[in-house]
C-alpha positions in Angstrom: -4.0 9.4 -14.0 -4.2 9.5 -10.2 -4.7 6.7 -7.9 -8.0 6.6 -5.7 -6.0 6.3 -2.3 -7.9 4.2 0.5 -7.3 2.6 3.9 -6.9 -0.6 2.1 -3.7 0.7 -0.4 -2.8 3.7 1.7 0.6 1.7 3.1 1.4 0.2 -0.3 0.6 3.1 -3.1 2.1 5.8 -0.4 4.3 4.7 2.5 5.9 1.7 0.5 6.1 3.7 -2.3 9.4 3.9 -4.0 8.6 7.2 -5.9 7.3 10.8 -3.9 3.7 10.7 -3.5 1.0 13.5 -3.4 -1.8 12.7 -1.8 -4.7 15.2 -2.3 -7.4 15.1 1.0 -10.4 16.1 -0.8 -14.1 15.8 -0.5 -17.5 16.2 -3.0 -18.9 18.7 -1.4 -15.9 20.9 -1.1 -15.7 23.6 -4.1 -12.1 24.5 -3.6 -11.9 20.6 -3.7 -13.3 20.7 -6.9 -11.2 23.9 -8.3 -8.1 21.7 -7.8 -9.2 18.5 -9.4 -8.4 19.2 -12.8 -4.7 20.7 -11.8 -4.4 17.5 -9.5 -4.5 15.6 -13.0 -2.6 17.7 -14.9 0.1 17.4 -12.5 -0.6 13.2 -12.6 0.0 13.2 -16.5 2.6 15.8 -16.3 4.9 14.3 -14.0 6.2 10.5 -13.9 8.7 11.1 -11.3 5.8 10.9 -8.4 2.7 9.3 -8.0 -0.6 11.3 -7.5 -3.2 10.1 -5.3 -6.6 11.4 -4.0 -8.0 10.4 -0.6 -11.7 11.4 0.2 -11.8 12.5 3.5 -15.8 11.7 4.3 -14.7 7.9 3.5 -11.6 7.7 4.8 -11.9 9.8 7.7 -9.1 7.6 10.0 -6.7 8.8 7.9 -7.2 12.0 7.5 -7.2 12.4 11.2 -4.8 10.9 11.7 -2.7 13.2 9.2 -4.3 15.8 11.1 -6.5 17.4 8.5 -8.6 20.3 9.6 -8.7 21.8 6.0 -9.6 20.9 2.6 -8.1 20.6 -0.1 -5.0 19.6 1.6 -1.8 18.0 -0.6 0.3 16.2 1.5 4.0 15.2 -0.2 5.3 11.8 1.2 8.8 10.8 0.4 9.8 7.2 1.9 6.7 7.1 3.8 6.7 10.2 5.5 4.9 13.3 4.9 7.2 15.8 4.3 5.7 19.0 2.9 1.9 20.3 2.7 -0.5 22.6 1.0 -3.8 24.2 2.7 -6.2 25.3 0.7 -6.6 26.3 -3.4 -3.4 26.9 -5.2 -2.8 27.4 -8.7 -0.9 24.4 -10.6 2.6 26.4 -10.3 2.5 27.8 -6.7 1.3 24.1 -5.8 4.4 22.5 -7.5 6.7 25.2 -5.9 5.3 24.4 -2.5 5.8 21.0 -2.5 8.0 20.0 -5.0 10.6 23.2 -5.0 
């Protein structure tokens, strides 16, 4: 299961995190958004190594500016609270993994 990711947890369920984070930058209206949502999950039950997140950009727009977003879906993977690999745009679950997890 992922974790809703919000201004309010962002530094706890991601920077403070002790395990790897993804954090998916998503939105409703966006259909490659919506393509990746179900391998998002399957990646969350798969793996209990890191945590999986999803951060709506329309509501938390502060943040994803200031992770520089300009495209959606974005995965970002933080490792002791910094981002250290991304993904732009729809992947499939394995090229996903092999971006940002080698």
């Amino acid at each position: 299961m992922h974790i809703e990711i919000t201004s309010a947890n962002f530094e706890s369920e991601v920077l403070k995190s002790e395990k790897p984070v993804l954090v998916d930058f998503w939105a409703e209206w966006c259909g490659p958004c919506r393509m990746m949502a179900p391998i998002i999950e399957e990646i969350a039950a798969e793996r209990s190594d890191i945590k999986v997140g999803k951060l709506n950009v329309d509501e938390e727009n502060e943040l994803a500016n200031r992770y520089q977003i300009s495209a959606i879906p974005t995965v970002l993977l933080f490792k002791g609270g910094e981002a250290v690999s991304a993904s732009v745009g729809y992947k499939s679950k394995e090229e996903l993994i092999k971006t940002l997890l080698g």
